[in-house]
C-alpha positions in Angstrom: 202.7 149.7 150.2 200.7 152.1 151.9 202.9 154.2 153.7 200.6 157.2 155.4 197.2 155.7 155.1 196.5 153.7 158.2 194.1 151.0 157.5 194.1 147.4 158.4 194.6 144.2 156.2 191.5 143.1 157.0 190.1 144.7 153.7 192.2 143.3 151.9 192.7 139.8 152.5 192.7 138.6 148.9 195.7 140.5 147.7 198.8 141.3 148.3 198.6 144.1 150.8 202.4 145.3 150.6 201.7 146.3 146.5 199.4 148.5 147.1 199.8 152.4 146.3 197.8 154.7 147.7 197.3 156.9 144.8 197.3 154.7 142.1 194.8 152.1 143.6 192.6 155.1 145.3 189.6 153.4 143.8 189.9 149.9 145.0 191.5 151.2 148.3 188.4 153.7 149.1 186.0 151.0 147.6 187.3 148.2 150.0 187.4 150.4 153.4 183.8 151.9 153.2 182.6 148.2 152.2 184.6 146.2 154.8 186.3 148.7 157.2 186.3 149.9 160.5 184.7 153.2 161.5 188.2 154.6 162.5 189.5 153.6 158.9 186.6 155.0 157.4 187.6 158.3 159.4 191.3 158.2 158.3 190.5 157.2 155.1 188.4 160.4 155.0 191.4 162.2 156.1 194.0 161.2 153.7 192.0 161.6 150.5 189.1 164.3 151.4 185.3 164.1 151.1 185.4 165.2 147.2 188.3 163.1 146.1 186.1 159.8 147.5 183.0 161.2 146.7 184.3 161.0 143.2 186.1 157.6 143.2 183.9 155.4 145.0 181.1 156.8 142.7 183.4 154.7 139.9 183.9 151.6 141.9 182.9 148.1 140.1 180.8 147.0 143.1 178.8 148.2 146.5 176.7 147.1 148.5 173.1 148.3 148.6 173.9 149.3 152.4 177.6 150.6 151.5 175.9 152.6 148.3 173.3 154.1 151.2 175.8 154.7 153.8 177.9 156.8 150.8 174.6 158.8 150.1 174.1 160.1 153.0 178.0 160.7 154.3 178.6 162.3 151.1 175.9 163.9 149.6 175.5 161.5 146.7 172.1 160.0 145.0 172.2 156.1 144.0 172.4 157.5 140.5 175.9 159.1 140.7 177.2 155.7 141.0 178.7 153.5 138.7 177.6 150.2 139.6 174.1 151.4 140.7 173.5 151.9 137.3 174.6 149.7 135.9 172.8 147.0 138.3 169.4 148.7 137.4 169.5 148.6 133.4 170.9 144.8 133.7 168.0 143.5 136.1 167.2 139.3 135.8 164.1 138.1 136.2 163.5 135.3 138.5 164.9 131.8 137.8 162.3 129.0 139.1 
């Protein structure tokens, strides 16, 4: 359960909130606040684990947003190009179904 972090359950309503550890799930945890937090968990979140640690983990995480992915840029000094499923998104483009 996340015992020092203060974040809502909002972010998380698909799991089980109470299982979650803050340092082993610091991926999905970081990942999930900067997509659907609040600015004040953003903040905290930013507080807990430090500007390096999340510039680091988020740039792993499975899935952004194109606006989450900018907002990261600029907050932490990243290119789309440091992250993982930026990359991956642009060497596996579809053409248009019709």
């Amino acid at each position: 359960m996340l015992q020092t972090l203060r974040v809502s359950k909002k972010a998380f309503w698909d799991i089980d909130y109470t299982a979650l550890d803050e340092e082993k799930h610091s991926v999905f945890i970081i990942q999930r606040v900067f997509e659907y937090g609040l600015w004040d968990e953003i903040v905290n979140t930013l507080a807990f684990y430090g500007k390096v640690r999340i510039a680091q983990e988020i740039a792993q995480a499975n899935w952004l947003s194109q606006k989450t992915i900018g907002f990261c840029c600029i907050l932490l000094d990243l290119s789309p190009q440091d992250f993982k499923c930026y990359t991956k998104k642009q060497s596996n483009q579809e053409h248009w179904n019709y």
